[in-house]
C-alpha positions, 0 to 999 in steps of 0.5 A: 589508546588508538587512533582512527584516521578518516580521510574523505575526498573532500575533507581532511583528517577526521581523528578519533582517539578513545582514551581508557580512563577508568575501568567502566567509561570512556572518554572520546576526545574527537579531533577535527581538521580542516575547513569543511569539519562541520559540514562533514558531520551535518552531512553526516547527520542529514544523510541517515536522516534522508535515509530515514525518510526513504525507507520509513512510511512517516511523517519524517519522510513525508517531511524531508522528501515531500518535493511539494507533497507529491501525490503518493498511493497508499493501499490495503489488500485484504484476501480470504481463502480459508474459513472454519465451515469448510467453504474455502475459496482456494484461488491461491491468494490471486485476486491481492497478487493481481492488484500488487502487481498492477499497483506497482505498474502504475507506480506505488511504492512496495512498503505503501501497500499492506497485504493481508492474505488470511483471516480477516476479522475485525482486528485485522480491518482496523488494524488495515484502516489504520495503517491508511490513517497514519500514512496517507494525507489529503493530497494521497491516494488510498485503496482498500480492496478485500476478497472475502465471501460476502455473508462472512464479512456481513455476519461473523466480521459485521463489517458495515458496523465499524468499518464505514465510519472509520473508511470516512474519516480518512483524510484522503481526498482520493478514496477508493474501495472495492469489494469481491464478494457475493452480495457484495454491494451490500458493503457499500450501501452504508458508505452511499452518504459518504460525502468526501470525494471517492469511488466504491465498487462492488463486483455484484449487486446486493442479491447477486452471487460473485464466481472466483475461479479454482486451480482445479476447475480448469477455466481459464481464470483463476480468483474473482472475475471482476477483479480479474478484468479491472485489474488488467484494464487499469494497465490495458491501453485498450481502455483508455477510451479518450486516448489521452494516454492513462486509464482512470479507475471509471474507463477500467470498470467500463472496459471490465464490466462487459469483458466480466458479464461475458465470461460468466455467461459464455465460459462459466455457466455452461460449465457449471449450470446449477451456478447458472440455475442459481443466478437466473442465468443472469451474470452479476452487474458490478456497481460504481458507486462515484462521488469523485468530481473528476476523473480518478486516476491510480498513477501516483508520483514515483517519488524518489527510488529506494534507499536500500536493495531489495528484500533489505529488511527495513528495521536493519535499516533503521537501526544503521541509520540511527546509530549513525545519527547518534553518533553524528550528534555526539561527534559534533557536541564533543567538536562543540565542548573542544573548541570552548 
């Protein structure tokens, strides 16, 4: 036989002897002291189930920590580089790693946005959507960006054929989708009778061509031009147009759209003319597609910090805190039997 001896601040012993009684099973006889045993072990109990809630994306954290069902931000960032034909886009994954970086500025939670950099197929997209479906409810905000040449998605993906109705079924009232791609507005043209309240945005219109700038090409932007100048103008001061102290996602496409026309005219066409030759020396128009009733705003609530360090794995996590709650609950039934 041997003993355990616990002794919290605030409570008295708590002793666990484990007596052998037969060669296979245990019999843990749990011995409790004090005014505050059951409160120790509820606490107990409720602390691994906060934790929980901390670090999982799920019903039981929206439950436990909904502080009035705060308004959260759920994101898919999907990016393409590499393709079997050859036309790769090696921009080194920068368009995801702008909008990570400019997501968690505005607040969103780290394990609140999936990144895909990699094939994208149809398997991976709904995979994305519903990763969307069963963490965001209707008073969060979603986003689904992807980067990707236009006629893969259009062709080999057949995007337009899945993804609009899974896209409208999200119970978000706060939907925004963005696409980077030639033709790119082609994607959105089937999500025009879209009913629930969102903003689309493609970075071209549906016979324009999109220019994503390479390592090796020495200008001064690498990845998609648009997104380059959105994602800096959602965290840019300077496009608050009305000062009051936050840029929505209509001031940020009217301070890039500009700043986006312009660089392809002055700084990428005169380095690539056959491009030039190809667009008519017309810079690509990106396009808003707004069916939101008032001004969308990316800032979400912080919520609560997290419950683990950082680079933490999450499923260690859950592993800890659910040991701890199984043995909460036999602890309290063994105090429960004891007291009959």
């Amino acid at each position: 036989m041997f003993s355990i001896l616990i002794r919290p601040k605030y409570f008295e012993s708590v002793i666990i002897n484990l007596k052998r009684v037969r060669t296979d099973k245990y019999i843990v006889n749990l011995s409790l002291q004090g005014q505050f045993h059951r409160y120790f072990l509820l606490l107990l109990l409720f602390g691994s189930l906060y934790y929980l809630a901390g670090i999982a994306p799920s019903p039981l954290g929206s439950f436990l920590q909904s502080n009035g069902n705060p308004r959260e931000g759920w994101a898919v960032l999907m990016e393409m580089n590499f393709y079997s034909s050859g036309n790769d886009l090696g921009t080194g994954y920068a368009d995801t790693q702008k909008w990570n970086l400019t997501l968690q500025t505005l607040g969103w939670q780290t394990h609140h946005i999936l990144i895909h950099q990699g094939e994208i197929t149809r398997q991976t997209g709904e995979a994305a959507l519903h990763f969307l479906a069963m963490n965001a409810d209707a008073n969060d905000v979603v986003l689904f960006f992807v980067f990707a040449h236009g006629n893969y998605l259009l062709t080999d993906v057949h995007w337009n054929t899945w993804f609009p109705q899974q896209w409208m079924s999200l119970e978000s009232h706060e939907k925004l989708f963005i696409v980077a791609s030639c033709t790119s507005e082609l994607l959105l043209q089937p999500l025009y009778d879209d009913p629930s309240s969102h903003i689309h945005i493609a970075s071209t219109e549906g016979d324009e061509y999109a220019w994503a700038g390479l390592p090796e090409e020495g200008l001064p932007i690498i990845g998609e031009i648009f997104t380059h100048f959105f994602t800096n103008a959602l965290i840019n001061g300077s496009a608050d147009s009305n000062t009051d102290g936050e840029v929505t996602v209509e001031e940020a496409f009217e301070f890039a759209t500009p700043l986006s026309r312009n660089y392809i005219t002055s700084v990428v066409f005169p380095a690539f003319p056959d491009f030039a030759e190809m667009c008519d020396n017309t810079a690509p128009h990106p396009v808003l597609d707004d069916n939101y009733p008032d001004s969308f705003s990316l800032q979400v609530d912080l919520g609560d910090p997290p419950l683990m360090p950082s680079g933490f794995p999450p499923e260690l996590g859950f592993l800890l805190a659910g040991i701890i709650v199984v043995i909460s609950v036999f602890a309290f039934a063994f105090y429960m039997r004891q007291r009959r």
